[in-house]
Structures are given as C-alpha cells and as structure tokens.
N, C-alpha and C positions, 0 to 999 in steps of 0.2 A: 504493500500500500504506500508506502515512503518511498517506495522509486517511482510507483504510477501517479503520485502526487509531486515527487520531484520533476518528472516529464511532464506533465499537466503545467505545472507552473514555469518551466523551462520555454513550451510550445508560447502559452499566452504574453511574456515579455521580447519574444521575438517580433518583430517588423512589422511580420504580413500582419497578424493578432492583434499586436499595439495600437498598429496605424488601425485598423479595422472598426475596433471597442471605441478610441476614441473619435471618429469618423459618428458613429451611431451615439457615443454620449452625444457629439455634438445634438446629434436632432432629437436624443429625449430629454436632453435638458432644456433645449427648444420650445419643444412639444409640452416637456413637462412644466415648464415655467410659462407656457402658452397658457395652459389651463387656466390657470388662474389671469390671468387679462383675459381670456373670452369670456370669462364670468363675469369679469367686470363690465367686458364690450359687451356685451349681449345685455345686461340689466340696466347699463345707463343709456342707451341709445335706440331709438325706434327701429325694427325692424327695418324698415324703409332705408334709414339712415345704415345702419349697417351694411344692407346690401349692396346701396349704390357705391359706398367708402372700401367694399372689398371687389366688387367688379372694377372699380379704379386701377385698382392696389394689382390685378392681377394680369391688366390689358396692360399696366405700365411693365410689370416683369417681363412680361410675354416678347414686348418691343426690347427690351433690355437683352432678352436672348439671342436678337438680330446682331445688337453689338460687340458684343464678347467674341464673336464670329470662330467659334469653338475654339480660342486660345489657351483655352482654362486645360481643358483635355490634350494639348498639344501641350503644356508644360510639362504636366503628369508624364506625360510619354520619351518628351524631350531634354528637359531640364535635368538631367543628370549628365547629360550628355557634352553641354556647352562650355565652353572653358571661361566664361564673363555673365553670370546668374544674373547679376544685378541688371545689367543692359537688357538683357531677357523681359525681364520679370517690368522693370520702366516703360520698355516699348510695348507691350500686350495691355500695360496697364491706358496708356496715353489712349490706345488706338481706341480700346472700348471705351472707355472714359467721353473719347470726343464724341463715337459714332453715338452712344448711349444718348447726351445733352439732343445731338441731332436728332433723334429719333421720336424723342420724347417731344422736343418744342415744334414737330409738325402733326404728332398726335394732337397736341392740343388745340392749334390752328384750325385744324380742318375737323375735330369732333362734330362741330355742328351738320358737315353734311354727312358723315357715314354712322355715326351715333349722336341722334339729337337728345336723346336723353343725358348724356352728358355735356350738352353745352354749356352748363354751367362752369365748368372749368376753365374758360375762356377769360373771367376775370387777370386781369393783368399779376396779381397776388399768387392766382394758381397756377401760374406760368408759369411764375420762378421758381416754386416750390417743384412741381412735377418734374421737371428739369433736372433739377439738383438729384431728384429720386431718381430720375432716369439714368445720372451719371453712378449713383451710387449702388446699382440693383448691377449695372455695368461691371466693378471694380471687384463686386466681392466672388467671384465664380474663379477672378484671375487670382485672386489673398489667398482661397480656402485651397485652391489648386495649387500653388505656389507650396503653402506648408504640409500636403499631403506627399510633395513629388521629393520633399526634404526630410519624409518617415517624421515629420512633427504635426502630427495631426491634431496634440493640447491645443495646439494655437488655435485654430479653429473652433476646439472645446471653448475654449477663455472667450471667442467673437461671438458663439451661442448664447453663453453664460450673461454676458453684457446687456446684449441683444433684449434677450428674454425677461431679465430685473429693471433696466430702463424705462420698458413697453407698459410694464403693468399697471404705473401710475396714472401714463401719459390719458387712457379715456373720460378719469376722472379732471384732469386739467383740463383740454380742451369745451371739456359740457359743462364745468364751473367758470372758467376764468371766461370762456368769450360765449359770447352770442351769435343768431343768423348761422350761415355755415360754416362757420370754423368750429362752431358746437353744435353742428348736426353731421352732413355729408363728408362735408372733407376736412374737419376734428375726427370721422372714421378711421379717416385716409391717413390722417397725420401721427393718428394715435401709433400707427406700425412704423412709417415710414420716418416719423424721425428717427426713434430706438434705433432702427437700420443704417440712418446714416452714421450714428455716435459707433454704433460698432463698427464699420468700415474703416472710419477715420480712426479710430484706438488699432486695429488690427493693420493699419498702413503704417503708422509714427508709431507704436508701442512696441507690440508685438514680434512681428516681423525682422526689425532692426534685431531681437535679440536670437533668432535662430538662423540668420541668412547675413553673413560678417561682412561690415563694411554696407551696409543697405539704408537706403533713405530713398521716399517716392518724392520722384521727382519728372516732370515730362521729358521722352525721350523718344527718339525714333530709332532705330538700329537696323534698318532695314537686311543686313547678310544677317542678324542674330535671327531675324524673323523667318526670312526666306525659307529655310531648309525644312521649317515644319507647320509653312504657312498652307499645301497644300491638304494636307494630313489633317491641319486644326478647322479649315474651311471645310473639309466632307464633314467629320463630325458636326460642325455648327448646323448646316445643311439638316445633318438629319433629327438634332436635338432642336432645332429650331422650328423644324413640320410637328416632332413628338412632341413638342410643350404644348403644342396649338391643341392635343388632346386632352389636357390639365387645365390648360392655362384659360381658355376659352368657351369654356362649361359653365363661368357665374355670365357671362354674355350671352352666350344662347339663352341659358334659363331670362335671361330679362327680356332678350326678344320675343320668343316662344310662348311662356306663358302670362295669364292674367295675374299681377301683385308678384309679379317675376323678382322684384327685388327682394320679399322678401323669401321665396321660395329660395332661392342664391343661398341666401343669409343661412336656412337651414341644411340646403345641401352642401355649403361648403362646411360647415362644423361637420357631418358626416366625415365626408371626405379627407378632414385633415387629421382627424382621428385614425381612418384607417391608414394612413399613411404612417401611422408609426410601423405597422409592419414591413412597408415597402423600403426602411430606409438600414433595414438587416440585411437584404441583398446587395442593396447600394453600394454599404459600406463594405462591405466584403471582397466586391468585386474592384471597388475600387480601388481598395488598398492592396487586392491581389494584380493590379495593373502598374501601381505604382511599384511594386517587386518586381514583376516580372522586364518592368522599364532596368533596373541596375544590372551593371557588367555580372556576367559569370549565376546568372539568375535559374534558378531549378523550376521550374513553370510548371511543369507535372507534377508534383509533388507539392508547392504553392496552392496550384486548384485545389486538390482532392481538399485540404485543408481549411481553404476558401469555402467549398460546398458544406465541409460537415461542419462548420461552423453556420452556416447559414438554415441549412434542415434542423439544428438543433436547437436553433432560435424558432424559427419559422412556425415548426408541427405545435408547440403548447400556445404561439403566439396568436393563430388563428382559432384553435379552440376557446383560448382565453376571449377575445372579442366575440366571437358569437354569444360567450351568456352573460358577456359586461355589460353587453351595447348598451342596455337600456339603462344601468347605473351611470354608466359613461355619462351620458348624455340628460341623464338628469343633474348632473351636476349645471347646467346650461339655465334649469327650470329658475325662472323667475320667482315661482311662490305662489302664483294666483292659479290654484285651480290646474289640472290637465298640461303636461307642457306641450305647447306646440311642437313645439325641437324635437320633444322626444318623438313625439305621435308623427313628424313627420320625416324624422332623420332611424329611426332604428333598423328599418328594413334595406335604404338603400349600404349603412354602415354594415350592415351582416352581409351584403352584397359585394361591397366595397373587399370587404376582410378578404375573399378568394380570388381578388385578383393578385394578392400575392405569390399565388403558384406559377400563374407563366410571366408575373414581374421576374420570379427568380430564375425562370428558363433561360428568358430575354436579356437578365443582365449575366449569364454564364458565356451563350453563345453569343452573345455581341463583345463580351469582352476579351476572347479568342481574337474575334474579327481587329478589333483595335489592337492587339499587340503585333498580329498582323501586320496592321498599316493598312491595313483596307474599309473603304470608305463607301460603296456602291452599296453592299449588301445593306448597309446602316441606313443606306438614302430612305434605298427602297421598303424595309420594316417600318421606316417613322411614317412614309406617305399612307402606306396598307394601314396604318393605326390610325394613325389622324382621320385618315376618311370615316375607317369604319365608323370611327368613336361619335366623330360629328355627324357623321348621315344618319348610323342607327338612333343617335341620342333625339335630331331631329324629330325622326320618326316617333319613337318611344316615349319623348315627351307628351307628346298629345294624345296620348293613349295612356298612360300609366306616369305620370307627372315625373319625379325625380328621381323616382324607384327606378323607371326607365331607363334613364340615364345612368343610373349605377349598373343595371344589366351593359348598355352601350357602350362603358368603358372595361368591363372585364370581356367583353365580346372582342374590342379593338387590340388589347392587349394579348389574346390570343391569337388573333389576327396576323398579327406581325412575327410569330414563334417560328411557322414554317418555315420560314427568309432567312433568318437567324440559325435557323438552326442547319441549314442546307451548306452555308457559309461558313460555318465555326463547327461542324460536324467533324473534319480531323481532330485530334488529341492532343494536346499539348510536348511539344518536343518531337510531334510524328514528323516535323516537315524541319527544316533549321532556319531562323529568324536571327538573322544579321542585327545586329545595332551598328548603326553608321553614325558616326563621330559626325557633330556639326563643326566644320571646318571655320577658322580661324579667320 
C-alpha cells in the first residue's frame, strides 16, 4: 500500500497531472466562487435584466474569439520551442488585443441593424466600456495559454481565484450605487466584465513576470516569432471560432426565437454553466496532455493513456452526481417566493446538459491527436458539423420543446462532430513519428 501510495503521489506531482488539476481548479474555483454571484445576480436583478446583460456578455466573447485568431493554442504547441518567449508571448498579445478593441467597436456600431434589441449599447459610455471588454476577453486565452505551455498552470488558478472574489460584490454595487442602466442591463454586463478585466491586468503585470524571467507586457510585433506557427494557430482559430458559435450563440437564439427570450436565456444559461463543470475534466486533461506532448523527448502514449484515466475517473461519478443534484443545484438560484422558476425551468435541460460530457470527452481525445499532429482540416470541418447541427437543431427544437430543446440540440451537435475527429486522430499515439521543428532564429 506504501508503494501504490508512493506511485499514486509520485504520478499526481508530475507535469501532465499538475498542469491538469490545476487547469480544472482553475474552473471550479471559477465555477465555485460563480455560485455564489449568481445568487447574488439572479436575486438582485430582473430576469429581463439578466438576460439581456449575459446575451451581451456572450456575443462580446464570441467576437473576442475572432481575435485571438487561435494564438492561444499555437503557444501551447509552440512556445517551448522559441528561443525569445517574451517576443512571443508580446506579439500574440498586441495582435489580439488590437483585432479584439476592432471587433468589439463595430459590434457596437452596427447593433442597431443586425440586433435591435440591443441598441441600447450605442450610448457613447457603452462604447468605451464594450471595447475595453472586447480587448480584454482578447488577452486572457493568450495569459492562460502562455502559463499552461510553461507547466504553470497556478497562475491561471490565482487569475480564476481573482476573477471569481472580485465579481461577487460587483451586482450589488452597480443596483445600489447607480440608476437607469448601469443598475439594470449593463450593471449585468459590468457586474462580470469588470472582475474580468482586474484579473487580466493582475495576470499580465503580477503574475506572469514571476514564472516567465525577464517579462513585462508590452506592444510588440515580431512578425518571424509569429510566422512559423501562424499557420497552425489560424486553422485552430478557424475551427474554435465556428465551435464557440455552438456555446457562445445559444442566449441569442433563445432571444430571437422565443417569446420573454431574455428571460428564458437567463435560465438556460445557469443550466448550462453548471453543466459545464463537467466538460472542463476533459478540457483540462487534454490540454495539459498537449502541452507534454509539445516538450523535446515527450512519451505521448503513455501521457494519453494517463490523460484518459484520469478523465473517466472524474467523468463516471461526475455525471451520476449531476443527475440527482440538479435540482438542489439549482435551487440554490430560488429567490424565496414560492416555486423557483430556474428550477422548474433549468432541471431537465441541466440532466440533459450533464451527457454531453461523453463525446465532449471523445472530441477532446481525438482532436487532440489531430493538434499535436499539426493538423488543422479535420478541426475545421468537426466545428462546422457542430455548429450547424447545434444551431439548426436548436432552431428547430426551440419551438417545439422551449430550452429542453436546445439542450437535446447541443449534445446532438457534439456528437455530431465525433465521426470527423475520430477518423483523423484514429492512429495511436507514437504509431506515426511527429517531428518538433525548432522555430528558427
């Protein structure tokens, strides 16, 4: 027992493990210090308010993914490689950073023709504000990707930790100190998206500087640092940029589709982000088995197999656990008056929700084959197969079966894209031999 406790403890302070646990603390300390702000968000603010302040919150991320232009996943892969980190890490940061402010200040412009429900945001006030969010939704995918590719995956814990303590106050400040919409709609919007910015900025000037030597952000372009793994970061962007449109896109439809859509949002999204504590055990796993698999003299078969059982061993009591929580879960949401809505309308799509964890976990095994690879087609074409389904079937299944629909529509989409994935990353790790090519000086 002393030796299969000394290997037990031996496996878990190794790399792959370390970088893994701390990857997924990051999102239950997230998630877990979420709880308590949605409580808060949900009790002070009108459904209405809510909905429209996280349909914001999610169209603005969604353009934010256009920016990063999959850099984040090209450091992971490359950044061990480089012989000048900091130039690296400057230029990816600049580039999302600008494309982010751009993206976000024509979203806002033209709101009024493609979503008039939000023209509100047109105020000169909300401009600056979205912007700023835009740039900073931008920076953190290159921060978190940055200290996973350097097996310091705390730092990322610490930008959660922040994050998640910051937020909690913020719903109560905005619906006391101001009036009009800074204490209704976009006091929603602000309540997330400041916390987001403070942790960005501490995680750029604090953190950082202290695991990556000699580092300070600062604007840079380095175009030969970029070059060699600009092709690589752009397929990935490509196809994480269609997949978000299946996440990311869902409190939108719900506003277009149905009647009091904002608030139906409101409760599909607490479903939804509840179940996503499961989907963020494959995440982690896979990604921190990417980011092994990226260093010289790397054992990739043996990496997996340990990536997997670590992820089934979370997985199988994870999703029995949600099935007979749901409804506790989610009453924690209950206002007090009578019946909660939330509950009566979030438990079923949340049980629903809970099994799209099983070809989440397919999808992130065999697409992360494909990435160490260096192949980018098979990725394209999984995210287009998903995204469509997600949004066509959810289309359909909203007007038939309200948001339950739409929980069916995204574990439909996520199966959807398995075959692809799997056709592509179906060889074995180490069956074929995977060059690391040195980015040149």
């Amino acid at each position: 027992m002393q030796k299969l406790a000394g290997r037990l403890w031996g496996e878990a302070k190794g790399p792959l493990y370390r970088n893994a646990f701390f990857i997924m603390l990051s999102s239950v300390i997230g998630i877990g210090l979420g709880f308590f702000f949605w409580v808060v968000f949900y009790r002070v603010y009108r459904p209405a308010d809510a909905g429209y302040g996280l349909t914001l919150l999610q169209t603005v991320t969604f353009l934010s993914g256009f920016a990063h232009l999959g850099l984040g996943v090209g450091i992971i892969r490359f950044l061990p490689e480089t012989d000048d980190r900091n130039a690296l890490v400057n230029s990816c940061l600049s580039i999302s950073g600008l494309l982010g402010g751009i993206l976000a200040l024509a979203f806002v412009l033209g709101a009024g023709l493609w979503t008039p429900e939000l023209a509100f945001i047109q105020h000169p006030v909300y401009v600056v504000l979205i912007v700023l969010t835009g740039m900073a939704y931008s920076f953190a995918p290159i921060l978190d990707s940055t200290v996973v590719a350097l097996r310091r995956a705390d730092v990322a814990t610490w930008r959660s930790v922040l994050f998640g303590l910051v937020k909690i106050p913020l719903p109560l400040v905005f619906v006391v100190w101001f009036t009009g919409p800074l204490g209704g709609r976009m006091g929603a919007y602000l309540s997330i998206a400041v916390a987001f910015g403070i942790s960005v900025l501490a995680t750029g000037f604090l953190f950082l500087p202290r695991v990556l030597d000699g580092y300070f952000p600062r604007p840079r372009l380095s175009r030969r640092r970029v070059r060699p793994m600009f092709g690589f970061s752009v397929g990935n962007w490509v196809a994480g940029l269609i997949g978000s449109g299946s996440t990311l896109l869902l409190p939108l439809l719900i506003v277009r589709v149905l009647p009091a859509g904002a608030e139906r949002a409101a409760y599909f999204y607490a479903a939804f982000t509840i179940a996503g504590l499961l989907w963020i055990i494959p995440g982690a796993t896979m990604t921190s088995f990417l980011a092994e698999a990226s260093q010289a003299n790397a054992r990739r078969a043996r990496d997996e197999r340990k990536a997997v059982l670590l992820s089934l061993a979370l997985l199988v009591p994870g999703i029995a656990g949600m099935w007979f929580a749901a409804e506790i879960i989610l009453e924690l949401f209950n206002s007090g008056t009578g019946v909660s809505a939330i509950v009566e309308a979030g438990i079923t799509p949340l049980r629903i929700l809970s099994f799209a964890s099983i070809p989440v976990f397919l999808n992130g095994l065999f697409g992360t084959r494909v990435r160490i690879r260096k192949q980018v087609l098979p990725l394209i074409a999984a995210a287009i197969v998903a995204t469509g389904v997600t949004l066509g079937a959810g289309y359909v299944l909203l007007g038939t079966m309200d948001i339950t629909g739409l929980a069916y529509a995204y574990v439909i989409g996520q199966a959807a894209e398995m075959p692809i994935l799997w056709w592509a990353g179906r060889a074995p790790m180490e069956a074929e031999p995977v060059d690391l090519q040195a980015v040149p000086p």
